[in-house]
N, C-alpha and C positions, 0 to 999 in steps of 0.2 A: 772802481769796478774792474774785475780780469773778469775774461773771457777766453775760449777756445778760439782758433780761426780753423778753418778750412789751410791747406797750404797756398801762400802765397806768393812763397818765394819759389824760384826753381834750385834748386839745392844743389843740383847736379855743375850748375853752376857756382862757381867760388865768390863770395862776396870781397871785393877790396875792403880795405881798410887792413887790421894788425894780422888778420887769419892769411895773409898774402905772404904769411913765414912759411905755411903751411904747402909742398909742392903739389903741385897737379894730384898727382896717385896720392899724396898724403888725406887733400883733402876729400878725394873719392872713397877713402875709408873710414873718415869720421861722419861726412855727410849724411849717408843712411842713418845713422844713430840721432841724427836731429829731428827727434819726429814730431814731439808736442809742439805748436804755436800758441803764445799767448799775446795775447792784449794788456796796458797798461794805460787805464787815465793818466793825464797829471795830475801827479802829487800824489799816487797811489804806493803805497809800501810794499814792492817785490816781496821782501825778507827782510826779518828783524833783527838785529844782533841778537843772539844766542841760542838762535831756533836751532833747532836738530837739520840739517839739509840733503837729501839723498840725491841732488840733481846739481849741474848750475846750466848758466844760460850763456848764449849766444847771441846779443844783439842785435839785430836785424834793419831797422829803423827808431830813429830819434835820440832822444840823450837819456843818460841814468847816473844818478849820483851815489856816491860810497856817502854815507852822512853818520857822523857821531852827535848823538843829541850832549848839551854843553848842561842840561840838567832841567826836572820837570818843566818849568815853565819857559827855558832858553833853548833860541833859536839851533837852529845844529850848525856844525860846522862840516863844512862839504872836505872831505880829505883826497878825492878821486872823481873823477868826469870820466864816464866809459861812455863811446862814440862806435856809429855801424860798424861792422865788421871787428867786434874786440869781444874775446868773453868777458863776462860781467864779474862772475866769482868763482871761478876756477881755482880760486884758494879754498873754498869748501870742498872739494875735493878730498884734498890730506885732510882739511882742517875739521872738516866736519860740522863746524859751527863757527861764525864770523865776528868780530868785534865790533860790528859797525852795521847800521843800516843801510839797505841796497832802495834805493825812491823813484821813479819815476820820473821826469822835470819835464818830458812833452808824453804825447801819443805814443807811445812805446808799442814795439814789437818784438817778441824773442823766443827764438828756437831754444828746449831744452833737450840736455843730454843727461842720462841717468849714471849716477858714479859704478854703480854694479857694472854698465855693461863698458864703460869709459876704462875700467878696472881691465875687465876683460882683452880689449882691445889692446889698450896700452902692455899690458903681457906678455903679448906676441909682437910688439911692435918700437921696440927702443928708440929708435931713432925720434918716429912720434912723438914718445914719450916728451925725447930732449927739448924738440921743438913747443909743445906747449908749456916746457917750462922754461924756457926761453921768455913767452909770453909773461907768463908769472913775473921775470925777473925785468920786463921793459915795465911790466907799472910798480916797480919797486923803485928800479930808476929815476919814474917820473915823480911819486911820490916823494922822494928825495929833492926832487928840485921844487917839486911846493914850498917845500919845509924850507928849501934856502929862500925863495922866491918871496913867502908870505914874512919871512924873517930880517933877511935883511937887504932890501928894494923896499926905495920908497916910493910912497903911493901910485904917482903918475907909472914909473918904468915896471909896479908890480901887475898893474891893469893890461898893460899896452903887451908885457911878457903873456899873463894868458891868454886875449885876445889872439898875439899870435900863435901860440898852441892851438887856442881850436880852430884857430885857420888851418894850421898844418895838419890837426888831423881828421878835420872836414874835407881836405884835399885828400889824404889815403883814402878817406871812405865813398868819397866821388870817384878817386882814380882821377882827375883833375883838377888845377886849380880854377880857381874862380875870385870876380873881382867882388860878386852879391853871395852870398851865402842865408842861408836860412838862420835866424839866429832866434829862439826861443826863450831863452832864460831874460828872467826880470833883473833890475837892479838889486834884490836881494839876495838872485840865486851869484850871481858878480862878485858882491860883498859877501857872501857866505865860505865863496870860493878860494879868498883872495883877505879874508881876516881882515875886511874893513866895514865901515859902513854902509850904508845906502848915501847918503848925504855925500859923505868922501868918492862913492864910486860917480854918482853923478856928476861930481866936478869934473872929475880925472876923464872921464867921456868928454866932457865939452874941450876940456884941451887938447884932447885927440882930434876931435873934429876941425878945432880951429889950427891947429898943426896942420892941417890937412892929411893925417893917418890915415882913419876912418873914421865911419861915423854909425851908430847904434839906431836906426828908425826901421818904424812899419814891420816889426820883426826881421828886419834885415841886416847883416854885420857887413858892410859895405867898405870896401878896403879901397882909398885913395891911392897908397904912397904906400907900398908893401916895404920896400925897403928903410921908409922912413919911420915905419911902425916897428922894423924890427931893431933900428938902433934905438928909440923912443925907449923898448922894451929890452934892449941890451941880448937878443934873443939869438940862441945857437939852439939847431935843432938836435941835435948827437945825440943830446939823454933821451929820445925819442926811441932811436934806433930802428928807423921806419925799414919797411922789408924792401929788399934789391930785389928785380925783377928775377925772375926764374931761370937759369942760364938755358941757353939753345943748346941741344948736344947734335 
């Protein structure tokens, strides 16, 4: 079910997380344009690949998956995890229509912005411009390291590599780190994520845990041994390219 909300966020304020490329006055110009609020169950289908799109969205709260279905009766394959503060499909934008399905995987919340007036703006505003496709180009990056990640890492260092991604970018979208994080996805949205099974992700969890990494309970992604999770997972964050704070002038 979607729903409208009341505004819940203060807008006026900048969300951390990937929109923190965005400077002060940058994001004091896009912000007003974020005026719809929606609601997403989980499991609910933002957009479909090949709809017509005149909008995209701006995450707000919880997780949303890029998801290609593998064919009618097979599961999908998750090819992208958008996290607070990241737009979702700012490739509809030029594209106009997407290849992939946009899903829901917790409580969802997201500000939309309409391409007409997105158009408009960016118009008169080049620099903008750059910076939101800047964004474009850091989940093209990360995409890219799926493809190496889900390709060639084996199973234990392919789990322990995303785990740490969405620690790191649970960390942008807190604005700190943390050693409990909220972790909502099940073992198949893991193995969806990560081109493995449920069975195989299970294991690789328990080795983590008995490693002393982390460990996966009560909806919590509970990080032991950060740095020993990240050689576990052989993980550099760079293809990230998380945003530097805002210089003082």
């Amino acid at each position: 079910m979607t729903t409208e909300q009341p505004l819940y966020h203060d807008m006026t304020v900048k969300p951390s997380g990937m929109v923190d490329h965005l400077s002060d006055a940058q994001w004091a110009k896009l912000a007003p344009l974020l005026v719809q609020h929606k609601h997403y169950a989980p499991g609910n289908v933002v957009s479909r690949r090949g709809d017509l799109l005149n909008h995209s969205l701006l995450l707000l709260d919880g997780l949303i998956a890029r998801s290609v279905p593998r064919g009618q009766r097979a599961r999908s394959t998750f090819v992208a995890l958008q996290f607070p503060g990241e737009f979702v499909d700012l490739h509809a934008f030029p594209l106009k229509r997407l290849d992939h399905d946009v899903v829901s995987l917790t409580d969802t919340r997201v500000a939309t912005v309409s391409h007409d007036t997105l158009h408009e703006l960016l118009n008169g505003d080049v620099e903008l411009a750059r910076k939101l496709w800047l964004m474009t180009l850091v989940d093209a990056s990360i995409h890219r390291h799926w493809v190496m990640r889900n390709s060639a890492m084996r199973a234990l260092a392919r789990v322990a590599n995303f785990l740490c991604e969405f620690d790191a970018r649970m960390t942008a979208a807190y604005g700190v780190e943390r050693q409990s994080l909220p972790f909502s996805l099940r073992q198949t949205d893991i193995a969806d994520a990560t081109g493995l099974t449920s069975v195989h992700v299970s294991r690789t969890l328990r080795e983590l845990r008995e490693h002393g990494c982390c460990s996966v309970t009560g909806g919590k992604l509970l990080i032991h041994d950060r740095n020993g999770l990240h050689k576990v997972g052989m993980f550099e964050a760079a293809y990230l390219y998380m945003p530097e704070p805002e210089a003082v002038i």
